[in-house]
C-alpha positions as CSV (number, residue, x, y, z in Angstrom):
1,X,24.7,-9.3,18.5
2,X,23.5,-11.7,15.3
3,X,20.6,-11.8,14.2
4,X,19.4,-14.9,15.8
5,X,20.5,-13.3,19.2
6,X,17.7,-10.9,18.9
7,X,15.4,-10.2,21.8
8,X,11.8,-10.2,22.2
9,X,10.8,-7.6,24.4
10,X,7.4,-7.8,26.0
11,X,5.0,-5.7,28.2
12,X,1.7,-5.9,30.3
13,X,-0.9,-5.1,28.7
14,X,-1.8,-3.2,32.1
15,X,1.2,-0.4,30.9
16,X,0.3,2.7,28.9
17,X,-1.1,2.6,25.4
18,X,1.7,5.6,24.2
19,X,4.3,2.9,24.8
20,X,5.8,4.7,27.4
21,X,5.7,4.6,30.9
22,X,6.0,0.2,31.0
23,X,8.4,-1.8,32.2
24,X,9.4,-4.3,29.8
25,X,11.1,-7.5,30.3
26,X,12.6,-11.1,28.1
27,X,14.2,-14.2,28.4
28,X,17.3,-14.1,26.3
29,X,20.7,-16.4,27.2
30,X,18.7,-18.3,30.5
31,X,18.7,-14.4,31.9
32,X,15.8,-12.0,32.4
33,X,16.1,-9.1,31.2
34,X,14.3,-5.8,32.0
35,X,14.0,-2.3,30.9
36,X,12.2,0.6,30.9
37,X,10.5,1.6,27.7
38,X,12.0,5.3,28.1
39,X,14.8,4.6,28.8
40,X,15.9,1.4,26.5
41,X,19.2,1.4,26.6
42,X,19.5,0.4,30.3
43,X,19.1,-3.1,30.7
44,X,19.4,-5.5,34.0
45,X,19.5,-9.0,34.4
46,X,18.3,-11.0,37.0
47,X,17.7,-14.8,37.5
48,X,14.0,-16.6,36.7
49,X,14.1,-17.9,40.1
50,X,14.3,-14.3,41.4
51,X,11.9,-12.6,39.1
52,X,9.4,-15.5,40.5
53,X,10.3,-14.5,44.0
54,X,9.6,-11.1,43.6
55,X,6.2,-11.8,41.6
56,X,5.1,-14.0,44.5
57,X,5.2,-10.9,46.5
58,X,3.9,-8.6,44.5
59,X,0.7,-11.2,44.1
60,X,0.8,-11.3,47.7
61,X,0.4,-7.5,47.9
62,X,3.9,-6.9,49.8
63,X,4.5,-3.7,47.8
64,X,1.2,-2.3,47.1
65,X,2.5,0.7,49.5
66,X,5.0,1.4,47.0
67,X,2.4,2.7,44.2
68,X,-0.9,3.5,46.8
């Protein structure tokens, strides 16, 4: 990877303040990209039209039961 094929990671500001224990995700090559800030070396990809999917249900409080 070049330089100008860097990637911007970014957080919610809801995630930890030791910079651990967030999920952190960017748009890089019309992909999103996600990680978790532990473990940074495992990326996945998924599609912007399925991240928006899955954040319409988390508004929607489908998996609420998941973290109550």
């Amino acid at each position: 990877m070049n330089e100008s094929d860097a990637i911007t990671w970014q957080k919610s500001s809801f995630s930890g303040g030791n910079g651990e224990d967030c999920v952190e995700v960017a748009l890089h090559a019309g992909a999103i990209l996600m990680r978790e800030s532990d473990e940074p070396g495992e990326v996945i990809a998924t599609s912007p039209a399925k991240l928006a999917a899955f954040i319409a249900g988390v508004k929607a409080g489908e998996f609420d039961h998941l973290v109550n």
